[in-house]
FIKOLZA-1660 file (N, C-alpha, C; in steps of 0.1 Angstrom, whole numbers, plus 5000, padded with zeros to 4 digits):
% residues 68
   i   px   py   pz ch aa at
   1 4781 2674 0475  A  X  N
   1 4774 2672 0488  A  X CA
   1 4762 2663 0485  A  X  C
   2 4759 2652 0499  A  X  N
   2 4749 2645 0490  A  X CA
   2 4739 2648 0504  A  X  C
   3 4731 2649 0496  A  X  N
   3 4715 2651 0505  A  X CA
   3 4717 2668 0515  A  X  C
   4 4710 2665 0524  A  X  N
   4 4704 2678 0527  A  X CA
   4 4717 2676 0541  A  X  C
   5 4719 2687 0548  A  X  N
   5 4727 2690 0561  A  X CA
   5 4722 2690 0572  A  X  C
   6 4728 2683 0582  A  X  N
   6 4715 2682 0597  A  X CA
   6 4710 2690 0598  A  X  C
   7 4697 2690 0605  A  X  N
   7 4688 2701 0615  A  X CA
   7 4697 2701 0624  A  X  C
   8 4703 2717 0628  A  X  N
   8 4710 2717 0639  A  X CA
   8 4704 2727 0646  A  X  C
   9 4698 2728 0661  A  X  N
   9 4695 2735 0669  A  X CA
   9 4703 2741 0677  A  X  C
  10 4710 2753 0682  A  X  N
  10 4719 2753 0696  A  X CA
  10 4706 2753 0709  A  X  C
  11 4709 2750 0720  A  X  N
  11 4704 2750 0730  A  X CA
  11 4710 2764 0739  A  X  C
  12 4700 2770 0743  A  X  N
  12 4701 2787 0745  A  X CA
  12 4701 2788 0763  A  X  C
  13 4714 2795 0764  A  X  N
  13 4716 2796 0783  A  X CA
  13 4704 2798 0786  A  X  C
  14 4704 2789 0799  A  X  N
  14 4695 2790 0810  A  X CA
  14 4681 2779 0803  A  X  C
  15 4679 2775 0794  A  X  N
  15 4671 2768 0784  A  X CA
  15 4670 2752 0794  A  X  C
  16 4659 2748 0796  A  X  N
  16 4653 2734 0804  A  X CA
  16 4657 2723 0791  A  X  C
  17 4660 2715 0798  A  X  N
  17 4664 2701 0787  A  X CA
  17 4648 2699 0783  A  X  C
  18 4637 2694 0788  A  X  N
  18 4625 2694 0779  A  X CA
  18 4617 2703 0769  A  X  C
  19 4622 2715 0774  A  X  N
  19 4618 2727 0766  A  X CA
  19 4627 2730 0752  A  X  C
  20 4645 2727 0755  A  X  N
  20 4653 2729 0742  A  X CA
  20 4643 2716 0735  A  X  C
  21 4642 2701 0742  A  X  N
  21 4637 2694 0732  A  X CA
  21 4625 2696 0721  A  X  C
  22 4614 2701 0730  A  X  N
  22 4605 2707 0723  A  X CA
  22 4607 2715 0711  A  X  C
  23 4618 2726 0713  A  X  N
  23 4619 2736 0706  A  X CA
  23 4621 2732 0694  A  X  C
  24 4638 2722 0695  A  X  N
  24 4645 2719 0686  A  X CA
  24 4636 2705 0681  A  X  C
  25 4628 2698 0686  A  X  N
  25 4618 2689 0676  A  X CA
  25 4611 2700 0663  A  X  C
  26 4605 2709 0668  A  X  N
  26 4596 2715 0664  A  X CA
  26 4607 2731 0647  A  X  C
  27 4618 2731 0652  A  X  N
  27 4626 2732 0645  A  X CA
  27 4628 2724 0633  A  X  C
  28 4629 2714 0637  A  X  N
  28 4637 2699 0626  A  X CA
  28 4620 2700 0620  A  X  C
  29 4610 2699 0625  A  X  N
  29 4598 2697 0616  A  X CA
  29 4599 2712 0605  A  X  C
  30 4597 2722 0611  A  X  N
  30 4594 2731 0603  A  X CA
  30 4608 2730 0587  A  X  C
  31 4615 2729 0593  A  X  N
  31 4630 2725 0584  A  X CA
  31 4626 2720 0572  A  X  C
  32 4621 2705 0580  A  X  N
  32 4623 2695 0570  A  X CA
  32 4610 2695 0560  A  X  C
  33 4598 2704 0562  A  X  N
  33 4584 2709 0560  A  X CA
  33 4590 2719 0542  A  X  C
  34 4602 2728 0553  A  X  N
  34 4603 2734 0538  A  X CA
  34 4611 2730 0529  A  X  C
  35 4621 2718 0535  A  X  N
  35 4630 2711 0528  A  X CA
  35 4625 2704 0515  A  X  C
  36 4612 2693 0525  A  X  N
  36 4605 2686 0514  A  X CA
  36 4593 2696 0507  A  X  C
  37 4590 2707 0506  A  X  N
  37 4578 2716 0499  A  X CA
  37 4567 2711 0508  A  X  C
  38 4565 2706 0515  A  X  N
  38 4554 2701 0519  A  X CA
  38 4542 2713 0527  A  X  C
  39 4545 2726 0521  A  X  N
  39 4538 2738 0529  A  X CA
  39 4532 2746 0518  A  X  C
  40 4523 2753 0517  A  X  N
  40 4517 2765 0508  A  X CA
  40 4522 2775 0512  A  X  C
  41 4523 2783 0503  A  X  N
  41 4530 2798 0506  A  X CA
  41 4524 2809 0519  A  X  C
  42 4515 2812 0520  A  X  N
  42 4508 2812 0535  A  X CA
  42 4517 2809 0543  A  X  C
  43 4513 2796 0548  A  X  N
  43 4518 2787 0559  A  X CA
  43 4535 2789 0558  A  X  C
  44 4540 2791 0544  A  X  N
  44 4556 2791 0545  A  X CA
  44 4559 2804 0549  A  X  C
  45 4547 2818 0552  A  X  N
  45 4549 2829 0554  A  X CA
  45 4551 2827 0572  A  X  C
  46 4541 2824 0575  A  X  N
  46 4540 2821 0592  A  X CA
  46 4551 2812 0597  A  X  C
  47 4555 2801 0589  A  X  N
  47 4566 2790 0596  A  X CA
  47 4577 2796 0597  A  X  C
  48 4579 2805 0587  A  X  N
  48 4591 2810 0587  A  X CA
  48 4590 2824 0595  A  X  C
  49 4582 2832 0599  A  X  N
  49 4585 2843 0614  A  X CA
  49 4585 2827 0625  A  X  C
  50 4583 2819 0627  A  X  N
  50 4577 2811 0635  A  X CA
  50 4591 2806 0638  A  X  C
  51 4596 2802 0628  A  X  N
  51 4613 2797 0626  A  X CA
  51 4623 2808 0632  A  X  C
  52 4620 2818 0629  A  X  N
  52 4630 2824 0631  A  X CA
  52 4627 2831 0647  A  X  C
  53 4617 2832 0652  A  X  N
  53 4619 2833 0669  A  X CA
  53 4621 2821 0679  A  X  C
  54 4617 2805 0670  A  X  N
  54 4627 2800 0675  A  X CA
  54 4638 2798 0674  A  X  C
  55 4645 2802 0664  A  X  N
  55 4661 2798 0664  A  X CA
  55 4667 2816 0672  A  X  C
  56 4659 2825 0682  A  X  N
  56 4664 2833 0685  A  X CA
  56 4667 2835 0701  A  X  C
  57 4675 2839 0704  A  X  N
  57 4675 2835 0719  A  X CA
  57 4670 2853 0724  A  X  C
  58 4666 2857 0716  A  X  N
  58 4666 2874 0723  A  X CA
  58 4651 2868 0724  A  X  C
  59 4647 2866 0714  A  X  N
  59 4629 2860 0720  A  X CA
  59 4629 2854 0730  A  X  C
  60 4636 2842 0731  A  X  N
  60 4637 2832 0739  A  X CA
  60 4635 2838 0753  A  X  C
  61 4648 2846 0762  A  X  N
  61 4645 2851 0770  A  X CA
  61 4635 2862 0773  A  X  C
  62 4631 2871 0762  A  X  N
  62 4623 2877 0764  A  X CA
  62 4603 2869 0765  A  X  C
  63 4606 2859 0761  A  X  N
  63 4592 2858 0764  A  X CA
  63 4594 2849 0781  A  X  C
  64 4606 2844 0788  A  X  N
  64 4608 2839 0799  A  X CA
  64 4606 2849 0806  A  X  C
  65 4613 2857 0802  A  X  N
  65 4608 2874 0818  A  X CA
  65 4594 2873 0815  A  X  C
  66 4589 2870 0808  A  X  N
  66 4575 2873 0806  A  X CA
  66 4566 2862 0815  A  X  C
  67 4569 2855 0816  A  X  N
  67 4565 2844 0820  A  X CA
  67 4567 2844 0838  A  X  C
  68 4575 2852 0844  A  X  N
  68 4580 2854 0854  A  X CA
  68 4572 2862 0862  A  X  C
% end
């Protein structure tokens, strides 16, 4: 395999085309942040809970009812 595998995002029902883009920009950075080391251990502690409620759609809608 050569080089690294896309950033792939899915886009989450009921999810706004500006808001998946946001999401999944902000996705592809954190990715490519730990891909290239470019983070301290700290910061790689927080990106990654950070990472993982965005790649989640149970957050996702849960923080939309919230928003409601």
């Amino acid at each position: 395999m050569d080089g690294w595998p896309p950033v792939n995002c899915r886009r989450f029902d009921g999810e706004g085309d500006m808001e998946f883009r946001r999401r999944s920009a902000r996705v592809c950075e954190i990715v490519l942040a730990f891909r290239f080391g470019r983070i301290e251990y700290d910061e790689g502690e927080r990106l990654e809970r950070e990472l993982e409620k965005l790649q989640s759609p149970a957050f996702y809608h849960r923080r939309e009812m919230a928003h409601h």
